[in-house]
DRENTORMI-28492 format. One line per 4 residues: number of its first residue (from 0); their letters; for each residue z, y, x of N, C-alpha, C, O. Coordinates in steps of 0.2 Angstrom, whole numbers. Each point is the difference from the previous one (the first is absolute). Layout:
N
NUM) a) Z/Y/X/Z/Y/X/Z/Y/X/Z/Y/X  ...
//
This chain:
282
0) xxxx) 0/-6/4/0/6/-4/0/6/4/4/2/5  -9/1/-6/1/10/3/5/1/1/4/-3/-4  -2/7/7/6/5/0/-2/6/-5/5/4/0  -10/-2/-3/0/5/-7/0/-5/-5/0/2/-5
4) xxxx) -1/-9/5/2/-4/-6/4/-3/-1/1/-3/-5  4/4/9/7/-2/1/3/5/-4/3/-1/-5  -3/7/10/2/5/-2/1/0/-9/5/0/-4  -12/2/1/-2/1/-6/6/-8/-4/4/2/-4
8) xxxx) -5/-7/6/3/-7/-3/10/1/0/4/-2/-4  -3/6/10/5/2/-1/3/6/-5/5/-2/-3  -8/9/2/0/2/-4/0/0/-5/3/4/-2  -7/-10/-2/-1/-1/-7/6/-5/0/2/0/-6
12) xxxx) 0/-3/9/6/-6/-2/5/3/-5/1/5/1  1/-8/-6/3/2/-6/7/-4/1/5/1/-4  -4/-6/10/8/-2/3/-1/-7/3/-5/-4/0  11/5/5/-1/-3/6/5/-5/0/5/0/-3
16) xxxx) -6/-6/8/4/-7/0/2/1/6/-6/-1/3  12/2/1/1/-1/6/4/-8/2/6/0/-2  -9/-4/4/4/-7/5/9/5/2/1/6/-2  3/-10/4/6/3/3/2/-1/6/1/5/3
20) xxxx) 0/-11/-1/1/-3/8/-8/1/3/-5/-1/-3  5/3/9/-3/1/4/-5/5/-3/-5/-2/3  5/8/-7/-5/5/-4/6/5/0/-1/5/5  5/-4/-8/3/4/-2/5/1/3/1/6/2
24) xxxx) 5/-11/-1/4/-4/4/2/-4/4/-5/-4/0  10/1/5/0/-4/2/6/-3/2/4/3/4  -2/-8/-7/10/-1/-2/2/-6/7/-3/0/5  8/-3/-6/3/-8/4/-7/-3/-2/-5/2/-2
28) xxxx) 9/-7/3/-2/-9/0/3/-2/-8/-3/-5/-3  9/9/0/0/-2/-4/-1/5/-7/3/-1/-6  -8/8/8/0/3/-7/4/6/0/-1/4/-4  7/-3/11/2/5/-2/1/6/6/-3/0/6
32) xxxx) 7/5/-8/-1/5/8/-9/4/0/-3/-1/5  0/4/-11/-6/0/0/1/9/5/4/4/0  -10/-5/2/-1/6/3/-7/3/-4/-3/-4/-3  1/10/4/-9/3/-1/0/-1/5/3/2/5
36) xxxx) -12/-6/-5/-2/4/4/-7/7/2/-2/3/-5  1/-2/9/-3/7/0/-5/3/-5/-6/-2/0  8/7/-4/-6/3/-4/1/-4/-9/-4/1/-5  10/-3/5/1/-4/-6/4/4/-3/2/-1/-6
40) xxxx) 1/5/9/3/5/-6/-3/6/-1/1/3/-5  -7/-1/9/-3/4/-3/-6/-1/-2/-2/5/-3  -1/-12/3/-6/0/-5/4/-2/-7/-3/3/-4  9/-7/1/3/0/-4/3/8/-5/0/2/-6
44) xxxx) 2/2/11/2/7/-2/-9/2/0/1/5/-4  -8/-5/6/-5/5/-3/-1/-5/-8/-2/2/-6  3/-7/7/-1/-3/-7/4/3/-4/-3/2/-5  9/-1/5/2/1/-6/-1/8/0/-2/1/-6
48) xxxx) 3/3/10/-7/6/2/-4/3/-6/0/5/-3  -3/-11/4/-8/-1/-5/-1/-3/-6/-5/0/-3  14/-4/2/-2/-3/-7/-1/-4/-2/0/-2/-5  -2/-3/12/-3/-6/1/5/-5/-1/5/1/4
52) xxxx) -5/-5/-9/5/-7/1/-1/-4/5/-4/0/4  10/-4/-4/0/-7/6/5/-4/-3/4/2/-4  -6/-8/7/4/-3/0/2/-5/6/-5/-2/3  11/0/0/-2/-6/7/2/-6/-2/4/-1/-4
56) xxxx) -9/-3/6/0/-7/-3/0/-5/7/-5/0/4  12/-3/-3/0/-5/4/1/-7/-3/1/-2/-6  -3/-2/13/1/-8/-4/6/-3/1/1/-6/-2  4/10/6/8/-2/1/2/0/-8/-2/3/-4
60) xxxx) 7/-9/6/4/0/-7/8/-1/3/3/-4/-4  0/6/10/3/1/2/8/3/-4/6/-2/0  -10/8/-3/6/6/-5/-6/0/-6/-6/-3/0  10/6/-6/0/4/-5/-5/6/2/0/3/6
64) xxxx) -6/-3/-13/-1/6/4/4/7/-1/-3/5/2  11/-4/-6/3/4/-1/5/-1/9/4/5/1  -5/-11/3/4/0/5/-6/2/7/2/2/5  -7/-3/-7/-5/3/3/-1/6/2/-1/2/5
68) xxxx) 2/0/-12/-2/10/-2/6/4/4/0/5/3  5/-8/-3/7/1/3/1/-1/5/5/3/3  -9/-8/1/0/0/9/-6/5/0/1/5/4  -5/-5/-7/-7/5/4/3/8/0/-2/4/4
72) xxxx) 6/-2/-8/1/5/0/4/3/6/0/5/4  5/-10/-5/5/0/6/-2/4/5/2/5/3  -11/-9/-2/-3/1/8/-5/7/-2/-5/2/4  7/1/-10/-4/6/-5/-8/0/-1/-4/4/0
76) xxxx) 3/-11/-1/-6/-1/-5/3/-1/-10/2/-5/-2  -3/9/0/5/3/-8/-7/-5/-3/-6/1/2  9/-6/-7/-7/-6/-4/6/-1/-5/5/-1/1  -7/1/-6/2/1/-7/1/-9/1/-4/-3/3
80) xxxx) 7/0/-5/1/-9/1/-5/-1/-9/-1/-6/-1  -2/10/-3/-6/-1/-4/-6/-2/5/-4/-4/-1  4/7/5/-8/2/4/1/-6/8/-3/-1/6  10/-3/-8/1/-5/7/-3/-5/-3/2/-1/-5
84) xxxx) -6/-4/6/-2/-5/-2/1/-4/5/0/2/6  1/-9/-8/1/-6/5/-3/-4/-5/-2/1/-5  1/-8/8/-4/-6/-2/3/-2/-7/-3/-1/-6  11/0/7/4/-1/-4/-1/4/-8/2/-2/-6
88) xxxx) -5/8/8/1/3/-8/-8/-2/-1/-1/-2/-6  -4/2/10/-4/-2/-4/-1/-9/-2/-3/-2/-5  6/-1/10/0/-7/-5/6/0/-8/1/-5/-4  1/8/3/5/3/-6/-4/-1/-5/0/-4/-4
92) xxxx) -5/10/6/-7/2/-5/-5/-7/-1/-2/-2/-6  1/-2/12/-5/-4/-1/4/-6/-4/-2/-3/-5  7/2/8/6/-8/-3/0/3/-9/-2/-3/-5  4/10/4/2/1/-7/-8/-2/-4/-2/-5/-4
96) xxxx) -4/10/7/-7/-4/-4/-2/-7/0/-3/-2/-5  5/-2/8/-1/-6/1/5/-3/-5/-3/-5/0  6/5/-2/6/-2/-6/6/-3/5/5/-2/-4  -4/2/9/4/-1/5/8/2/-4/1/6/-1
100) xxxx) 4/-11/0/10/1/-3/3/0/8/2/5/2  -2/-12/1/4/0/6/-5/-1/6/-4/-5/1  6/8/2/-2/0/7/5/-1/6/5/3/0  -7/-9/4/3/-3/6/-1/5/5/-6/1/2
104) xxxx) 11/3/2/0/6/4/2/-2/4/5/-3/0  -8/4/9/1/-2/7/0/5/3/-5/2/3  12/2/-4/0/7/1/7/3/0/5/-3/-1  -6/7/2/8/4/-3/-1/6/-5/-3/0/-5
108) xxxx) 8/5/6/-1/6/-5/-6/1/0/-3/-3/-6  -2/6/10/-5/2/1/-4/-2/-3/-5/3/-3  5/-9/5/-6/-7/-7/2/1/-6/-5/2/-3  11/-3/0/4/-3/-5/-2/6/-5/-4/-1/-4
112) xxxx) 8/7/6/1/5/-6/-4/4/-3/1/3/-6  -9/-1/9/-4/2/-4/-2/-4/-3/-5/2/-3  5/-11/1/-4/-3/-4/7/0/-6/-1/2/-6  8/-3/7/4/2/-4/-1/5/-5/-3/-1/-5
116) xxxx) 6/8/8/-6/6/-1/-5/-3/-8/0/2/-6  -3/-6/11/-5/-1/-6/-1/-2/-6/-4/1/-4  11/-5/2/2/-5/-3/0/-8/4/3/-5/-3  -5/5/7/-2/-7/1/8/-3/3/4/3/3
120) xxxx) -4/-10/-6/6/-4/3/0/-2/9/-2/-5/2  5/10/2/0/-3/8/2/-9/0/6/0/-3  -7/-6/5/2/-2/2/0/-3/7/-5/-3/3  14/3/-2/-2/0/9/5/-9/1/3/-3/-4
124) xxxx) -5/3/10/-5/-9/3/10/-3/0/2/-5/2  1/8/-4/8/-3/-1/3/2/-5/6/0/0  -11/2/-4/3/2/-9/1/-9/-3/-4/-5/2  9/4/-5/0/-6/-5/-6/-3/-3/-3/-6/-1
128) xxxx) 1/11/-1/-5/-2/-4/-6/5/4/1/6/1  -6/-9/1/-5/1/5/-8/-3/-4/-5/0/3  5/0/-8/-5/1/-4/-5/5/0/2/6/-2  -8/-7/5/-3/7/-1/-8/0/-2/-2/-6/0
132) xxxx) -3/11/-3/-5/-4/-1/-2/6/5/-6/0/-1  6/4/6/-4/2/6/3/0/7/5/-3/2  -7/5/0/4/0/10/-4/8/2/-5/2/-1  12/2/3/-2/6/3/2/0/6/6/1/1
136) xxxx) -11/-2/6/4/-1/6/-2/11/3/-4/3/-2  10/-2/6/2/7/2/3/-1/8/-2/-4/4  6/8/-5/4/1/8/7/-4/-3/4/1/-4  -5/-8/10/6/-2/-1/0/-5/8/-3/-5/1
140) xxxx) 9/11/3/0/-2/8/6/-8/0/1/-3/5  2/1/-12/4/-3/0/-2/-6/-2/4/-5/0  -10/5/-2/-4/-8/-3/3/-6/5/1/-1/6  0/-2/-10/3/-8/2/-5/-4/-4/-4/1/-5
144) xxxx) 6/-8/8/-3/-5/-2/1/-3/-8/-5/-2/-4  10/3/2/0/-2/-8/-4/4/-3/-4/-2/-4  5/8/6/-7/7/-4/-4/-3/-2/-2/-1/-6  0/-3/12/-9/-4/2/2/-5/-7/-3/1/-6
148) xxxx) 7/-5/8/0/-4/-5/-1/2/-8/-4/-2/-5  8/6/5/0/4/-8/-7/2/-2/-3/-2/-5  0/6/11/-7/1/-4/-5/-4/0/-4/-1/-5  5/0/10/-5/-9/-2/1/-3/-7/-5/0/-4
152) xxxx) 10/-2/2/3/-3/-6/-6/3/-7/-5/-2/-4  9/11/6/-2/3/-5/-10/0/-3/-2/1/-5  -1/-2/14/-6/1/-1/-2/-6/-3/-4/-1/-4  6/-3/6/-1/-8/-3/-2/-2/-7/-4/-3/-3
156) xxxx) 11/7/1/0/1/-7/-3/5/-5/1/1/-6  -5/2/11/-7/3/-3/-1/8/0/-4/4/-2  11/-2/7/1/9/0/-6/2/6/-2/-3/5  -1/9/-7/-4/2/6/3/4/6/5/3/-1
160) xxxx) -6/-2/5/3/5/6/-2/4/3/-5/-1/4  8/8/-7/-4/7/1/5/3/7/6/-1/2  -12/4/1/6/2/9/-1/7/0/-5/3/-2  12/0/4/-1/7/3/-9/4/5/-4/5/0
164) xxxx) 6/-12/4/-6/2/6/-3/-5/4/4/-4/4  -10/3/-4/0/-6/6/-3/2/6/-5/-3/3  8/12/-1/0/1/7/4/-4/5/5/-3/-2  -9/3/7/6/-5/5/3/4/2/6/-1/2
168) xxxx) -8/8/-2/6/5/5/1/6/-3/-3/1/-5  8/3/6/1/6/-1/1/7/5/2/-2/6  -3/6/-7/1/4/5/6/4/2/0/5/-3  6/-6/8/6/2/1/1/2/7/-2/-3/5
172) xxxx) 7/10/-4/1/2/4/0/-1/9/0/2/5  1/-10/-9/1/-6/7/-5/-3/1/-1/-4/5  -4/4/-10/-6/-4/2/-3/-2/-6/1/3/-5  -6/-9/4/-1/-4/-8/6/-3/0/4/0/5
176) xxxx) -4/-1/-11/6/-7/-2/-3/-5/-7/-4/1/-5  7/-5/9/-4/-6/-5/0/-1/-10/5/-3/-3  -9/5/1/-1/0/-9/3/-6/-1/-4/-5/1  12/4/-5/0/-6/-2/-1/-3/-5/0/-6/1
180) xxxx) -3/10/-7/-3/-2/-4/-5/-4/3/0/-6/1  -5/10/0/-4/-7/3/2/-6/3/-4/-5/0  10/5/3/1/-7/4/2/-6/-7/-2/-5/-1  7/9/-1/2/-3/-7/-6/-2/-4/-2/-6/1
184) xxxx) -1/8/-3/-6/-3/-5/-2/-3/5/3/-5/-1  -6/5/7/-3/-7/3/4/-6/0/-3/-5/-2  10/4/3/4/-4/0/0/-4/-7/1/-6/0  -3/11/-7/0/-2/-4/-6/-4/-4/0/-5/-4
188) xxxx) -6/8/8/-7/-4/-1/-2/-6/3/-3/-5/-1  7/7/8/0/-7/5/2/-8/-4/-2/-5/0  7/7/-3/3/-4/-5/-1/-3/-5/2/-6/-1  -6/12/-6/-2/-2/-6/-8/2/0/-3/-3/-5
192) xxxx) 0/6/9/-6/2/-1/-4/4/-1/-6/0/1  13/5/-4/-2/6/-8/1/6/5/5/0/4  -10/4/-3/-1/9/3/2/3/-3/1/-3/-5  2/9/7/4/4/-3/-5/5/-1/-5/1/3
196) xxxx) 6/4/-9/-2/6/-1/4/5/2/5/1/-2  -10/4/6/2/7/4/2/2/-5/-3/-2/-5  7/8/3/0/4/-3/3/8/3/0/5/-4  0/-6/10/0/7/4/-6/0/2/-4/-4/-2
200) xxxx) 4/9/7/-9/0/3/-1/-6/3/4/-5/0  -9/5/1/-5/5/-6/-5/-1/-5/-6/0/-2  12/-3/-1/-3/-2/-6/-3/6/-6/-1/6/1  -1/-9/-7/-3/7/-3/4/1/-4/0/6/-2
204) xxxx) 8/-11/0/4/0/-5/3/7/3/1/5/-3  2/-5/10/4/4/4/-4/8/-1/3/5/-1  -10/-4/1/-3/4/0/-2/3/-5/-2/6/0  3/-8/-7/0/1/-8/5/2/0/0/6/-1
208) xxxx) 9/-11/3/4/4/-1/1/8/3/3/3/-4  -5/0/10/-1/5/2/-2/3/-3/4/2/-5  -12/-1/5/-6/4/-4/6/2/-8/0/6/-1  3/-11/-3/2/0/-5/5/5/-1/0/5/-4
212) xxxx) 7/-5/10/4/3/1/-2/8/2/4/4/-2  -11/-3/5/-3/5/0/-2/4/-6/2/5/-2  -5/-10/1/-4/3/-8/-8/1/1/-3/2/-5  2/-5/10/-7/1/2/-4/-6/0/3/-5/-2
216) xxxx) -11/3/4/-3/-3/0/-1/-4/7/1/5/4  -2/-10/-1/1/0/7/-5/2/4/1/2/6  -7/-2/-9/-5/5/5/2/7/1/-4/4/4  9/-2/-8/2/8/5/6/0/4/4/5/0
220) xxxx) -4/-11/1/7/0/6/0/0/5/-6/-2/2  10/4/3/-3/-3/7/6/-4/1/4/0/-5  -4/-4/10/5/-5/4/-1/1/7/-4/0/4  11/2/-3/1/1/10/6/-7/0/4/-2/-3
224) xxxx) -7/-2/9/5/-5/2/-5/-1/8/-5/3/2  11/-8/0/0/-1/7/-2/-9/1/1/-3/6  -3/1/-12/-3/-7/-1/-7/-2/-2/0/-1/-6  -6/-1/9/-7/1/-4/1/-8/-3/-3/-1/-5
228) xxxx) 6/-2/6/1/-4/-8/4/-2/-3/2/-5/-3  2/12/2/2/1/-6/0/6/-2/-4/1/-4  7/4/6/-4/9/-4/-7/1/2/-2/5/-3  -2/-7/7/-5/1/-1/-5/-2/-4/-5/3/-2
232) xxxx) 8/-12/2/-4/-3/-2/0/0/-10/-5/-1/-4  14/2/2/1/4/-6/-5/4/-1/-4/-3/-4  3/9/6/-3/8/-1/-7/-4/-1/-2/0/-6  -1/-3/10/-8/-2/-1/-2/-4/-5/-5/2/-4
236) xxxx) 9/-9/3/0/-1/-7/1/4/-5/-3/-2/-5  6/6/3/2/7/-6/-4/5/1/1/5/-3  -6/-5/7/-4/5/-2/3/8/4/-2/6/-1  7/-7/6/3/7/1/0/0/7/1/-5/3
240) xxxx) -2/11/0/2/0/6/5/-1/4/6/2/0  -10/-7/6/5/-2/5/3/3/7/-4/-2/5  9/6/-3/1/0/5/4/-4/5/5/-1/-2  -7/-1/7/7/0/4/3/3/5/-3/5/3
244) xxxx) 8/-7/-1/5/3/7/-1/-5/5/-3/-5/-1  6/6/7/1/-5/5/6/3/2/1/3/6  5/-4/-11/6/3/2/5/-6/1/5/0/4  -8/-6/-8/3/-7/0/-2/-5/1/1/-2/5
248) xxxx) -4/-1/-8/-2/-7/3/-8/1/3/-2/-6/2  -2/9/-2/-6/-1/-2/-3/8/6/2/6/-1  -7/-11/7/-2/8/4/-7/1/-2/-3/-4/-3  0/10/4/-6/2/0/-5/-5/0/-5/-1/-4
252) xxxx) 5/-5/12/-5/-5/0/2/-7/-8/-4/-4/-1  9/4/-1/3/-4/-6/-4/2/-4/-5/-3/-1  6/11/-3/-5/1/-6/-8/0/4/-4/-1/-4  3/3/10/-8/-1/-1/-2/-7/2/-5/-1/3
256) xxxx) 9/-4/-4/-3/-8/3/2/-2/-8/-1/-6/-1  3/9/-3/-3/-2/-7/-9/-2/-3/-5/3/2  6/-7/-6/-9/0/-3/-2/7/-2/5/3/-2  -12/0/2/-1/5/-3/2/3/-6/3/5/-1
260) xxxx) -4/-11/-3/4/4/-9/6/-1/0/3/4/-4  0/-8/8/8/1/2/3/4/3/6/0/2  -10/6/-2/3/6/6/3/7/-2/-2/4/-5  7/-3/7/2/6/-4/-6/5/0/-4/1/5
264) xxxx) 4/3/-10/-1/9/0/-1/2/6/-5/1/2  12/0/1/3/2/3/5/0/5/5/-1/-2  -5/1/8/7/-3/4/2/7/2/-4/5/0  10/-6/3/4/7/1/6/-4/5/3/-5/-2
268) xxxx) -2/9/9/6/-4/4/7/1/-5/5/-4/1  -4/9/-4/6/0/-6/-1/4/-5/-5/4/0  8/-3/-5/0/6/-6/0/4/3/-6/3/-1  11/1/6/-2/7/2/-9/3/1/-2/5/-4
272) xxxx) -2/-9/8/-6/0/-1/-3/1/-7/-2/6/-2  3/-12/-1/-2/2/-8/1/5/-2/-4/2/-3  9/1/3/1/5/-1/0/7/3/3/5/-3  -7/-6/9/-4/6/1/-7/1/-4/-3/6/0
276) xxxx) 1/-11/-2/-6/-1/-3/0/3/-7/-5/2/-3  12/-3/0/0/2/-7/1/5/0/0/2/-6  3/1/11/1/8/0/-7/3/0/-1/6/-2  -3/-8/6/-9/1/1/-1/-2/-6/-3/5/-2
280) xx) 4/-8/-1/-4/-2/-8/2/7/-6/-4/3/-4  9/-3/6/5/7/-2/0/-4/-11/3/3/-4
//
């Protein structure tokens, strides 16, 4: 893309999806102590400027996004926990359309209580009664072996299994760290057979729920992340512009050794950049 078609693609964007870890932010190993990094409080402050919505959509399921909105601020990125999305609230959405009562949860708070929230019955893998007719796997650094068992059982007997994320890595202060959810669902498929369903990125459910929470349509969004498969590869399937960063997992030679239609818009070594561009766009 040009740099005046960029520009113009920027301009027109009617609200924006930022990633968190490694875009916006950069925490532990476990989710907390989040810092900004550079240029992320001031492209966040011209947006609201301009009027422009956002919202940040990560695939941790770590916290609450009301425990979220409350570390980010800490570190004075101000996110209304409406506009925090995690996987968790959007499998909520997806488990409630699907006729989904109880859900088998491999997780903690963070998994658990936006599907509550939703009405849905959490059930977790050392409840008495461990009947469930789906499986939500999330962040859970405490998974043991009976888990396994339990969800196995539960897939057996016909529950499907929907995952936060089946990234292997995340991007954190100390380096990647390994995506549990995906280890868990393989252990789980290894077993019974059955794949799990993404329901963070970059799925299109995760990116509906956005667009939704927006109010917008997904071709006038843009998407900044630091992963071309998953906010980049989100944004291209929806029809919306793709930026990335190479602020965390992913360098310059990363998004350009993507396939051609797999490639971002855009790359930028961090939001700062971006947002000299969008002040050029004005």
């Amino acid at each position: 893309m040009t740099p005046t078609a960029l520009r113009e693609r920027l301009r027109e964007a009617k609200g924006f999806i930022f990633d968190l870890d490694g875009t916006l932010a950069l925490s532990d190993r476990h989710s907390h102590g989040y810092r900004p990094l550079p240029g992320s409080l001031e492209l966040l402050a011209l947006l609201r400027e301009r009027a422009v919505p956002f919202v940040i959509l990560t695939n941790g399921t770590v916290h609450t996004p009301a425990a979220y909105a409350e570390m980010l601020e800490r570190a004075g990125i101000e996110i209304d926990e409406r506009d925090m999305l995690t996987p968790a609230v959007v499998a909520a959405k997806v488990l409630v359309s699907k006729g989904h009562k109880r859900v088998l949860v491999l997780g903690g708070e963070g998994v658990a209580q936006p599907l509550v929230d939703a009405g849905l019955i959490a059930v977790l893998p050392r409840d008495a009664d461990r009947s469930a007719d789906a499986v939500f796997v999330g962040w859970h650094a405490d998974f043991v072996f009976p888990d396994l068992e339990v969800a196995c059982q539960a897939v057996w007997s016909g529950a499907p299994v929907y995952s936060a994320s089946d990234a292997p890595f995340f991007a954190t202060s100390a380096g990647r760290t390994i995506g549990i959810s995906r280890a868990i669902c393989a252990s789980i498929y290894s077993v019974t057979g059955k794949r799990s369903r993404v329901v963070g990125k970059p799925s299109a459910s995760a990116l509906r729920a956005c667009a939704a929470r927006l109010g917008q349509k997904t071709r006038h969004l843009a998407v900044v992340g630091d992963d071309p498969v998953l906010e980049v590869r989100m944004a291209l399937d929806g029809g919306a512009l793709a930026v990335g960063v190479c602020t965390g997992l992913t360098d310059e030679s990363g998004f350009r050794s993507q396939p051609p239609e797999r490639r971002a818009h855009a790359t930028f070594p961090s939001v700062r950049e971006l947002l000299g561009v969008m002040r050029e766009a004005g």
